[in-house]
DRENTI-270934 format. One line per 10 residues: number of its first residue (from 1); their letters; for each residue x, y negated, z negated of C-alpha. Coordinates in steps of 0.2 Angstrom, whole numbers, plus 5000, padded with zeros to 4 digits. Example, Ala and Ser with C-alpha at 12.3 -4.5 7.8 and 13.67 -1.06 7.14 Angstrom:
<nodes>
1) AS) 5062,5022,4961  5068,5005,4964
</nodes>
This chain:
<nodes>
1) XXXXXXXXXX) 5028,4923,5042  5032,4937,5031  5030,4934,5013  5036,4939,4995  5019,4937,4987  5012,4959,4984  4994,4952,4987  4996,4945,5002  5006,4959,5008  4993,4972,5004
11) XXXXXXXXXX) 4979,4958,5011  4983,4965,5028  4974,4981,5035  4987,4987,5044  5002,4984,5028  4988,4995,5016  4988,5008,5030  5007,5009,5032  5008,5011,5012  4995,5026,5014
21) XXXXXXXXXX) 5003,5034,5024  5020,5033,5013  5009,5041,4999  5010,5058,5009  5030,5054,5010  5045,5043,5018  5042,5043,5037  5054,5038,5051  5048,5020,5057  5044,5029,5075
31) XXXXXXXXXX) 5033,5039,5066  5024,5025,5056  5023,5014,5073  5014,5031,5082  5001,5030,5068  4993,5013,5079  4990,5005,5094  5001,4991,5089  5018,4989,5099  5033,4995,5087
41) XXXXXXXXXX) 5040,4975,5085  5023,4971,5075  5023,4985,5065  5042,4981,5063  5036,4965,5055  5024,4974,5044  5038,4985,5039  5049,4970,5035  5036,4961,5025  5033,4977,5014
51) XXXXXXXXXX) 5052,4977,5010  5052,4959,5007  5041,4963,4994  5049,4977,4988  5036,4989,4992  5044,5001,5002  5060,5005,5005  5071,5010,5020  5085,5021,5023  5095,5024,5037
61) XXXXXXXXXX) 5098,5041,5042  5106,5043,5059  5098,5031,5071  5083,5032,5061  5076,5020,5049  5067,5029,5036  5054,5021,5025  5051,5026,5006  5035,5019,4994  5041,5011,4980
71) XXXXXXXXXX) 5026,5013,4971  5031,5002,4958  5031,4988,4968  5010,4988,4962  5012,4985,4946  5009,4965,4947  4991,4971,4957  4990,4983,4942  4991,4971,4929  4980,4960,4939
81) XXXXXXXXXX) 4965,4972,4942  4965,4977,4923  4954,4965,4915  4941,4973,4927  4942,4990,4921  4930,4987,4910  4917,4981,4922  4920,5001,4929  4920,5009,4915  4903,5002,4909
91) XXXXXXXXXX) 4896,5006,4927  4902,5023,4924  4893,5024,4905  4879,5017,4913  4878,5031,4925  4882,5044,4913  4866,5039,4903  4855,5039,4918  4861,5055,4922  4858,5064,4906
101) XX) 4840,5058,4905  4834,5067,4919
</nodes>
């Protein structure tokens, strides 16, 4: 059942792969679905829950559906993950002292 909600959109291996490959640019839906060894309907449904929820887009150009990253779709998992910046950044100073003893 496809859903609205951007984490459980991205909670799915196969939605976080599709949005990868977007990073490099919009591709044609044919050329997303050749990416896996799913049939094109379920990476259709992938596809639909990631414009449910505004993460990508999709044009149609010719008898192509063409799909766009709307990276700003992530703010909400942005905002989220903040508070735990913090825990990395210490980690990282942690590092960076242990480094520069030896």
């Amino acid at each position: 059942m496809p859903t609205t909600d951007v984490f459980g959109a991205i909670a799915n291996p196969v939605r976080r792969r599709i949005l990868e490959l977007l990073l490099e640019g919009p591709r044609p839906a044919g050329e997303i679905a050749a990416a896996f060894t799913l049939n094109r309907p379920a990476i259709s449904e992938h596809l639909q829950v990631l414009r449910l929820t505004g993460l990508v887009s999709e044009e149609a150009q010719g008898r192509q559906r063409v799909y766009r990253l709307n990276p700003g779709s992530l703010s909400e998992v942005e905002t989220w993950l903040h508070p735990f910046e913090r825990y990395w950044l210490d980690r990282l100073d942690a590092l960076d002292k242990v480094l520069s003893e030896k």
